[in-house]
C-alpha positions in Angstrom: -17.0 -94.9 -12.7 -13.6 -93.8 -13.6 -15.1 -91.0 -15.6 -17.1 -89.9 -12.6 -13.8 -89.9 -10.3 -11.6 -87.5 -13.6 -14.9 -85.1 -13.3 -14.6 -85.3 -9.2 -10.8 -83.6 -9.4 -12.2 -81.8 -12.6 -15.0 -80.4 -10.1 -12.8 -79.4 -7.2 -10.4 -77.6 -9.6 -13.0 -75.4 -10.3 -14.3 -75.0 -6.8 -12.9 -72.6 -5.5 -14.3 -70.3 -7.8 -17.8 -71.5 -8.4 -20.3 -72.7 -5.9 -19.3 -71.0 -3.2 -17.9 -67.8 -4.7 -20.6 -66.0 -4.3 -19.8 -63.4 -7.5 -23.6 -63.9 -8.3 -25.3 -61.7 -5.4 -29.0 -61.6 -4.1 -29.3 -58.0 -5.7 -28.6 -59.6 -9.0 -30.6 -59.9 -12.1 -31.5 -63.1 -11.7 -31.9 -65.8 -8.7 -29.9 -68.6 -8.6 -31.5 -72.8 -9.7 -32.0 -74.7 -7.2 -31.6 -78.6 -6.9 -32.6 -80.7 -4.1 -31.6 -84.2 -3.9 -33.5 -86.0 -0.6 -32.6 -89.5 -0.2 -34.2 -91.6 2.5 -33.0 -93.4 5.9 -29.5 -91.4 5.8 -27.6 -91.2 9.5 -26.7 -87.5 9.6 -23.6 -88.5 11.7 -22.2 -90.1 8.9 -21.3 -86.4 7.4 -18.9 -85.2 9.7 -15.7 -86.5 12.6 -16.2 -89.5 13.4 -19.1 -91.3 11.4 -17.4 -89.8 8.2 -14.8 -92.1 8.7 -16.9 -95.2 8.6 -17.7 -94.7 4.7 -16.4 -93.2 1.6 -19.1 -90.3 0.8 -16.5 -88.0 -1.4 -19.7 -85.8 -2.9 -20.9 -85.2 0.4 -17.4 -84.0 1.6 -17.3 -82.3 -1.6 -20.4 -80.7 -1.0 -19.0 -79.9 2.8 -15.7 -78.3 1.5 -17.1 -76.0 -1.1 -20.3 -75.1 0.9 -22.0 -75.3 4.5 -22.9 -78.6 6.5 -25.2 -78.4 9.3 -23.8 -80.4 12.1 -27.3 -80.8 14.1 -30.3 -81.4 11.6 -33.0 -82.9 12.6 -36.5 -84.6 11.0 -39.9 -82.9 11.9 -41.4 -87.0 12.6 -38.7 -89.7 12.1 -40.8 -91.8 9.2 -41.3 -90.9 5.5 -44.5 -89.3 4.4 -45.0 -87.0 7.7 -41.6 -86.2 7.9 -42.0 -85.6 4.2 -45.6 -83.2 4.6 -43.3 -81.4 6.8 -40.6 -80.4 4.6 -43.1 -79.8 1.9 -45.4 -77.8 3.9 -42.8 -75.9 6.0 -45.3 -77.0 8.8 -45.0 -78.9 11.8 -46.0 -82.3 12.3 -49.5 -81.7 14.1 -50.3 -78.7 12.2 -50.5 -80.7 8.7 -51.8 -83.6 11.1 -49.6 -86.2 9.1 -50.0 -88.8 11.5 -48.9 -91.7 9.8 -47.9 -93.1 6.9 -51.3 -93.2 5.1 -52.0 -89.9 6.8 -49.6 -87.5 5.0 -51.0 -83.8 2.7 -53.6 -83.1 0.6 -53.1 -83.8 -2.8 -53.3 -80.1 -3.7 -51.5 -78.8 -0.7 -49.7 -75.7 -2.2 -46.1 -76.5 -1.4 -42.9 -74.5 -1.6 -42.3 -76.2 -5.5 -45.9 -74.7 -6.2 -45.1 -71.1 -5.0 -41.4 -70.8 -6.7 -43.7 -71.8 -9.9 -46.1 -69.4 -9.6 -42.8 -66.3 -9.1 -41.6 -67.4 -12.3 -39.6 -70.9 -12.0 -39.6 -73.7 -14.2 -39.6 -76.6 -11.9 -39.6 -80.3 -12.0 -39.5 -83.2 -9.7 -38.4 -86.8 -10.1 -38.4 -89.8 -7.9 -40.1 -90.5 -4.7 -42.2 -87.8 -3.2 -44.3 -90.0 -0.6 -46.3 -86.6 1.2 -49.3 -87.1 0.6 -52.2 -89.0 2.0 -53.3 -92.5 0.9 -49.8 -94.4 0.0 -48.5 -97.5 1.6 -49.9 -100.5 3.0 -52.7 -101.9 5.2 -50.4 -103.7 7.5 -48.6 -100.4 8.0 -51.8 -98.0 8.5 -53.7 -101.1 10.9 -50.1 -101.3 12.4 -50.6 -97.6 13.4 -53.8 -97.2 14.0 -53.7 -100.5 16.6 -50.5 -99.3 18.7 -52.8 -98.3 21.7 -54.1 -102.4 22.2 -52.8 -104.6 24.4 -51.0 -106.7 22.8 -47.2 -107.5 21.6 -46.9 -108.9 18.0 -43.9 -109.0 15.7 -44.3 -106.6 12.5 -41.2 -106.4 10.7 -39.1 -108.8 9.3 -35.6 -109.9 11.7 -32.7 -107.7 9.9 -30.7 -109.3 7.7 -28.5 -108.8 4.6 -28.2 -109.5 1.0 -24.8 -109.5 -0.8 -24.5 -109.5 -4.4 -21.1 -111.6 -5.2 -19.6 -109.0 -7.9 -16.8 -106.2 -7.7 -17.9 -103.8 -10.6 -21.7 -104.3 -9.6 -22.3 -100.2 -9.1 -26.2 -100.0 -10.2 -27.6 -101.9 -7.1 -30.6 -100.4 -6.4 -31.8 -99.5 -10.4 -34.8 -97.2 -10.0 -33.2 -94.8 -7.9 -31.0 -94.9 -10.6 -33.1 -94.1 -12.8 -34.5 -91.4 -12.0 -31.3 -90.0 -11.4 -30.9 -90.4 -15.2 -34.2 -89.1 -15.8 -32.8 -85.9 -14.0 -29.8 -85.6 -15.4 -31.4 -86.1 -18.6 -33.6 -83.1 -18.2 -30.8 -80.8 -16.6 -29.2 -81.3 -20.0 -32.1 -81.6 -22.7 -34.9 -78.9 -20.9 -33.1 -77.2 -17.6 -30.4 -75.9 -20.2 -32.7 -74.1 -22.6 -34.5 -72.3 -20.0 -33.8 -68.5 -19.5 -35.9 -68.6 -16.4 -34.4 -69.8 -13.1 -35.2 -73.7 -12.5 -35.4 -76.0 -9.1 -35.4 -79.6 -9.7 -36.3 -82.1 -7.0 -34.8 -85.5 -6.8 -36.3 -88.0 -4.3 -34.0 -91.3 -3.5 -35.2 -94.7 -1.8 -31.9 -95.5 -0.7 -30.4 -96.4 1.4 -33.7 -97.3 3.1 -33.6 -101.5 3.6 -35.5 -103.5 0.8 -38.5 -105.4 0.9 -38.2 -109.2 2.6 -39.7 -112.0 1.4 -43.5 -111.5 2.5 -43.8 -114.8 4.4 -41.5 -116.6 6.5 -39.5 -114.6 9.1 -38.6 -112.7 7.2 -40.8 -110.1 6.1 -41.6 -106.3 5.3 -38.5 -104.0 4.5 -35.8 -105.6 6.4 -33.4 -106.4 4.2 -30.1 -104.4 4.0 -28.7 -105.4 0.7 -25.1 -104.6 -1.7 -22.6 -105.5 -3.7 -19.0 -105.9 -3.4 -18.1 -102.8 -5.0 -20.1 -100.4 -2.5 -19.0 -102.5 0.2 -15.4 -101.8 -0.4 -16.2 -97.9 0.5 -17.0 -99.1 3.8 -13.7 -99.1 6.4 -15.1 -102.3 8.4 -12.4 -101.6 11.3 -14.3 -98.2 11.6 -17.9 -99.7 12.5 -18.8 -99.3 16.1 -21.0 -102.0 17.8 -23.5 -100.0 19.6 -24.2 -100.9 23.0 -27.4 -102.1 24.6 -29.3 -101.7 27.3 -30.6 -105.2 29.1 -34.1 -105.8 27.7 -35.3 -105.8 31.4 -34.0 -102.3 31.9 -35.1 -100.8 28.7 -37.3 -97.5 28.7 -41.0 -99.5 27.8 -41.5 -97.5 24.6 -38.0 -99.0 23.5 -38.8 -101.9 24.0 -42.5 -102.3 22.6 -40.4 -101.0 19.4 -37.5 -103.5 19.3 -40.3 -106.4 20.0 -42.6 -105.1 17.2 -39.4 -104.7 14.9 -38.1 -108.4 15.6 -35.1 -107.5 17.2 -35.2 -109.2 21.1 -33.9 -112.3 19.8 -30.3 -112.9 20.3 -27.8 -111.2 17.6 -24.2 -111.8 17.1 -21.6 -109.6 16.8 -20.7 -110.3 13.5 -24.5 -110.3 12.6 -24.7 -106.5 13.7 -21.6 -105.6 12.0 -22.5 -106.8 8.6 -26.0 -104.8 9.2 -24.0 -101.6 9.5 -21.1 -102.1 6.9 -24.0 -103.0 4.7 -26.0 -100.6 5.0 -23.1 -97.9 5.2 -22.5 -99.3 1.8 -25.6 -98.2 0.7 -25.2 -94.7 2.0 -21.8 -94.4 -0.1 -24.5 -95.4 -3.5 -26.8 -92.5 -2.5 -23.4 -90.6 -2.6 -22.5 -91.5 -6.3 -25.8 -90.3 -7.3 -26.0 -86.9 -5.6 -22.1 -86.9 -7.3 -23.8 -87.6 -10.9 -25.7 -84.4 -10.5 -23.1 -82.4 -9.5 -21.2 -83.4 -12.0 -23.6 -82.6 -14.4 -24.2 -79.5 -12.9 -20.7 -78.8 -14.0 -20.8 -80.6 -17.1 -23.1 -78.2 -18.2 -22.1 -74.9 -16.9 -25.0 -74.9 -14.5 -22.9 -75.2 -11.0 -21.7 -71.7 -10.7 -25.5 -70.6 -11.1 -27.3 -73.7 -9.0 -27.6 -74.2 -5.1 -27.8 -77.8 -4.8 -28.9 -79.1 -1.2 -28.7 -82.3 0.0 -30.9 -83.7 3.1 -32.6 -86.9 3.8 -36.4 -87.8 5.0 -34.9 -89.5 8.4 -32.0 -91.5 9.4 -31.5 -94.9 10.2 -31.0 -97.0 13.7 -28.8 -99.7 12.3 -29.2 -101.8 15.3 -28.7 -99.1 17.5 -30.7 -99.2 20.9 -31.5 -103.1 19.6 -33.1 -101.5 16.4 -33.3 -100.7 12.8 -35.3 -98.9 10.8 -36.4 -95.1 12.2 -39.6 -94.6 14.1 -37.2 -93.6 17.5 -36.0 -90.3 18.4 -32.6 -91.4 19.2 -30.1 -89.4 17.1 -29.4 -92.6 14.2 -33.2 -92.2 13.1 -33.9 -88.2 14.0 -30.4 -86.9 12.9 -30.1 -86.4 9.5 -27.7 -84.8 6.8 -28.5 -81.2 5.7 -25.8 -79.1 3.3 -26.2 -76.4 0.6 -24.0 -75.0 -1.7 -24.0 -72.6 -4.3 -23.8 -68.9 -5.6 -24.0 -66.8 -2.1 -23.5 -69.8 0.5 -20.4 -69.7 2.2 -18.0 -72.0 1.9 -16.6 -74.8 4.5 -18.9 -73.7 7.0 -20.0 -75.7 10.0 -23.6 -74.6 11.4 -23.9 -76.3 14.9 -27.3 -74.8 15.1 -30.3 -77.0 15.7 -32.5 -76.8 12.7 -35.2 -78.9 10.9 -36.8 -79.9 7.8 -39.7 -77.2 8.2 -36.6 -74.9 7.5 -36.4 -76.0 3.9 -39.7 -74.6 3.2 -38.7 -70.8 3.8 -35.3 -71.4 2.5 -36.1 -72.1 -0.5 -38.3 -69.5 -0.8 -35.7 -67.0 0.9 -33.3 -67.9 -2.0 -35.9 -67.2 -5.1 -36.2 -63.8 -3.1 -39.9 -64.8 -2.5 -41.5 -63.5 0.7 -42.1 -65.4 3.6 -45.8 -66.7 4.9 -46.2 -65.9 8.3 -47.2 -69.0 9.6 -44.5 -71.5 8.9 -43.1 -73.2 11.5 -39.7 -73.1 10.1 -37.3 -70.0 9.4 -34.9 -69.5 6.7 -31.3 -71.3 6.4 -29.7 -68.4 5.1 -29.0 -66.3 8.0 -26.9 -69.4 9.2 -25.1 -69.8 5.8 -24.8 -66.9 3.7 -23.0 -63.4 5.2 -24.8 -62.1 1.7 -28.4 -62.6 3.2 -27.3 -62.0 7.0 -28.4 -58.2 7.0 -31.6 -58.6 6.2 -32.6 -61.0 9.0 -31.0 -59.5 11.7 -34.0 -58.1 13.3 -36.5 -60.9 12.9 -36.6 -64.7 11.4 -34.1 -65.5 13.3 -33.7 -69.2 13.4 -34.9 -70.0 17.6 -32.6 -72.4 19.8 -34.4 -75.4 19.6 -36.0 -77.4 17.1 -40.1 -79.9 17.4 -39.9 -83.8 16.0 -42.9 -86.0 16.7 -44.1 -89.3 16.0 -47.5 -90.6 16.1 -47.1 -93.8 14.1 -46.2 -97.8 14.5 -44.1 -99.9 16.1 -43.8 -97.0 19.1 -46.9 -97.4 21.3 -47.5 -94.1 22.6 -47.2 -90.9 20.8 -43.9 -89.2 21.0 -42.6 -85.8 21.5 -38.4 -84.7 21.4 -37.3 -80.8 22.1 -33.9 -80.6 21.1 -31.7 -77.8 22.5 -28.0 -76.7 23.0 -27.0 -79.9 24.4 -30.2 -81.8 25.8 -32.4 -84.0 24.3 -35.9 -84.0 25.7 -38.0 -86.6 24.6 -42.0 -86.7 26.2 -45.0 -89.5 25.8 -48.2 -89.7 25.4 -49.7 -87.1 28.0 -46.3 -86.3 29.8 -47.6 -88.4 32.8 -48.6 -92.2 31.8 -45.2 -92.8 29.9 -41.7 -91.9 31.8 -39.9 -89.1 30.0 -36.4 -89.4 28.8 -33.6 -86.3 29.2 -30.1 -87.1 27.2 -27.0 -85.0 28.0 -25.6 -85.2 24.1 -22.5 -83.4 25.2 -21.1 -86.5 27.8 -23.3 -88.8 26.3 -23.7 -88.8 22.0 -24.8 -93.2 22.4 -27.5 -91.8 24.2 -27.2 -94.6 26.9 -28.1 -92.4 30.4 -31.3 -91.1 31.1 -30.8 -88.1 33.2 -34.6 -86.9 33.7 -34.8 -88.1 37.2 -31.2 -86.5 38.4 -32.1 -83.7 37.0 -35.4 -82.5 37.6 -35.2 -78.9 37.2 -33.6 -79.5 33.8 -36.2 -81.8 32.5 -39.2 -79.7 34.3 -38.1 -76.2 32.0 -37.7 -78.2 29.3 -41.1 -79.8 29.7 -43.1 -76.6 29.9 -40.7 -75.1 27.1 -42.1 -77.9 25.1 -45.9 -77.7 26.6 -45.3 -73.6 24.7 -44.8 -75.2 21.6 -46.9 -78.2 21.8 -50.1 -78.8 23.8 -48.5 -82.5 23.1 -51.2 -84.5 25.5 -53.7 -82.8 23.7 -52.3 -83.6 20.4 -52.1 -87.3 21.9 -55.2 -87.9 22.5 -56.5 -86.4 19.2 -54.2 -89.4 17.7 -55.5 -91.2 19.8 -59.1 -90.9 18.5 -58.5 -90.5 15.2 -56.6 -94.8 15.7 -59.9 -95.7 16.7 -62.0 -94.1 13.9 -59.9 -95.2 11.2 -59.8 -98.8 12.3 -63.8 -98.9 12.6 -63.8 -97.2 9.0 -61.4 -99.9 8.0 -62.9 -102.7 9.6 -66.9 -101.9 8.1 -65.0 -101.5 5.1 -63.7 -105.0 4.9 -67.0 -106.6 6.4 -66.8 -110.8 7.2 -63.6 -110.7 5.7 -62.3 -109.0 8.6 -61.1 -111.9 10.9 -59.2 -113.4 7.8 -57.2 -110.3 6.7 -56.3 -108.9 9.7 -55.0 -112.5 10.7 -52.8 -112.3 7.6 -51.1 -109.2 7.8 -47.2 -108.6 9.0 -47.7 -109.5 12.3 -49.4 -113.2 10.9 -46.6 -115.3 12.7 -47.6 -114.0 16.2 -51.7 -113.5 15.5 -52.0 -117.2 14.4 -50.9 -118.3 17.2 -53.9 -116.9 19.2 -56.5 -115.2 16.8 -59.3 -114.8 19.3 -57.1 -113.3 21.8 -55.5 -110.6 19.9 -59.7 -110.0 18.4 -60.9 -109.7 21.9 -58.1 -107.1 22.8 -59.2 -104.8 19.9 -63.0 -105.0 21.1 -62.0 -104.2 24.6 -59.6 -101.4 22.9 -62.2 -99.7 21.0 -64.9 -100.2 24.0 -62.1 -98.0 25.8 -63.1 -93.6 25.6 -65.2 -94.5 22.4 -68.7 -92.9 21.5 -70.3 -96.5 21.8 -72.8 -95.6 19.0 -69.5 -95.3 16.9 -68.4 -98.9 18.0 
């Protein structure tokens, strides 16, 4: 590691006349690389004042010095694979209909990576991808498909953490390691030879919580684990013990989600703090691999040539709102970290614009000078961070003043809608009627603590119809809906007597057990419910 720090001041010597320079113009000869590195479950807020000074990220700041950080990005559907289709597609949520995570793109979807190949890149992509359809695991699809029954049952594992007892302990989490080697290892063995442009795609699984042990209490990915040398990055007298709401007086989606995610029981202080420092510990790891690639970006004269952008799948709660994990459109799960730097992108720039991960789709094809399908949902981030690209967009593609995440997935019990503006948060359910909606005012109120839709109703009526332009959500929600009930039957036929038996053992076993008839009978009367009965 003391290598890597020598090639961090080695790097910012250099700065000031690479990345951001921009001496290498759009009416060049040749487009500039591009590298995205994605990591997963990364708080956004950590990469500016004041979660930056909870934990050491010094490649994100350098990425933030010597390019432009946008302060208020946002995921298309806080949870992997759709937020994933999104970013890949360019398309919202509901268009791609990624519902889940079982439920993500076609295998041949053509994707941004697929069109910079076909103009002439050489591209390559290491690490997870986690877009398309088909991936993860029965619990989590029956999880998603059942969130309409009545019933309450426990499917994650209680949070907890994992400390490994050694100082010089860097390589914690090995396969996202891995494939960062696998990367660099192509950036100086293939990348390096080519005289076309390249992009490379890098895919981390931190600092998303590892797997638990699969029986007990605790089970499913719930386990925030580090060593002593990450968790030295972490300034402990900096992490802020969110505050909570009584259970009594929590907003009824909330609380289905902290029940279903094992967190009602009773928490200490010090049990919350260690969840944070440990898994801001794990953030500053995904740091020192996005560093390895910029340093060997450098190492390779590559960095005055390559825009390297950094952004993350979804954030994380952290035991904020009583919660970890994502699945919630409170700013820890939807907020996440977006910056870009390179040949053309200005340079210590802060975009306070609202943008998404749609927008990455026609970026990247903005900066391969690659013209733009009509019918993304996103718009190009250069307007917002290059003055070399600002002329061309000044009539159209403009990026609009608010920005679409939905969630149709588990542990959240009605499908969920948030419009994001200048200041206000507008989060709708279901059909906009059956489930109250929730109205944050982020200017007076970042912890997100005070819903406002009821004091102010003209404020959360405009941006309910603004929404209702963009979104026939309650349609949309009942098109979830229906497709639940399908997949279960097709699931259920599939699995024949075994039925009672494996859906009794799945994450939610502890609670099912208990009372396996009952939580049967609620199913039957759920798919009874709106169903063609022929189907049933």
């Amino acid at each position: 590691m003391l290598l890597l720090w020598v090639s961090l001041v080695a790097v910012s010597a250099l700065a000031v006349q690479a990345p951001g320079a921009g001496e290498q113009r759009r009416g060049a000869a040749k487009v500039p690389n591009v590298v995205l590195v994605v990591s997963d479950s990364f708080d956004g807020r950590l990469t500016f004042h004041p979660g930056s000074q909870v934990v050491k990220l010094p490649f994100i700041n350098f990425m933030k010095a010597h390019g432009t950080s946008f302060l208020n990005a946002y995921t298309n559907s806080p949870i992997c694979c759709p937020s994933r289709a999104a970013m890949w597609s360019g398309l919202f949520t509901h268009l791609t209909e990624s519902w889940n995570n079982f439920k993500g793109l076609d295998p041949n979807y053509t994707t941004w990576m697929d069109v910079m190949e076909r103009h002439g890149y050489r591209t390559q992509k290491f690490g997870k991808l986690d877009y398309t359809s088909g991936h993860h695991s029965i619990s989590n699809r029956v999880e998603a498909w059942t969130r309409d029954v009545a019933f309450l049952l426990r499917q994650e594992g209680r949070p907890m953490v994992n400390l490994i007892h050694n100082r010089t302990k860097v390589r914690v989490m090995e396969r996202d390691w891995q494939n960062t080697d696998k990367a660099i290892n192509w950036l100086r063995k293939e990348a390096i030879n080519y005289t076309e442009p390249f992009v490379l795609y890098l895919g981390l699984n931190l600092p998303h919580p590892y797997p638990s042990p699969s029986s007990g209490e605790n089970f499913g990915s719930s386990t925030f684990h580090t060593s002593l040398y990450w968790l030295g990055k972490v300034s402990r007298d900096a992490i802020k013990i969110p505050k909570w709401s009584p259970l009594s007086e929590m907003h009824p989606v909330d609380y289905y989600s902290s029940y279903t995610k094992n967190c009602t029981g009773r928490f200490t202080e010090k049990e919350i703090k260690n969840i944070r420092a440990f898994y801001y510990a794990m953030c500053a790891e995904t740091d020192a691999m996005l560093g390895e690639i910029i340093l060997a970006l450098h190492q390779l004269d590559l960095l005055q040539k390559t825009i390297v952008i950094y952004s993350s799948d979804h954030g994380e709660l952290a035991m904020e709102h009583r919660q970890f994990y994502k699945m919630s459109m409170y700013e820890a799960s939807a907020h996440v970290p977006l910056l870009m730097m390179g040949p053309g992108i200005k340079v210590d720039l802060q975009v306070s614009n609202v943008v998404s991960l749609v927008d990455i789709y026609p970026t990247m094809l903005d900066i391969a000078g690659i013209p733009l399908p009509q019918n993304l949902s996103g718009y190009s981030l250069l307007p917002l961070s290059s003055e070399t690209f600002k002329n061309e967009h000044k009539v159209k593609n403009l990026h609009p003043p608010w920005i679409l995440s939905e969630f149709h997935g588990c542990n959240v019990n009605a499908s969920t809608y948030m419009l994001r503006t200048n200041h206000w948060k507008y989060i709708a359910y279901s059909d906009g009627a059956s489930v109250l909606p929730q109205l944050f005012d982020l200017s007076s109120d970042p912890d997100e603590l005070t819903n406002v839709a009821v004091k102010f109703p003209e404020i959360t009526y405009s941006l309910d119809q603004k929404l209702r332009s963009i979104i026939n959500y309650p349609k949309v929600s009942a098109s979830v809906h229906q497709y639940n009930k399908e997949q279960f039957i097709k699931w259920k036929q599939s699995i024949g007597q075994n039925y009672s038996n494996v859906i009794a053992n799945l994450r939610w076993h502890q609670d099912w057990q208990k009372e396996p008839r009952k939580y049967e009978s609620a199913i039957d009367q759920w798919l009874k419910t709106h169903m063609n009965p022929r189907a049933v």
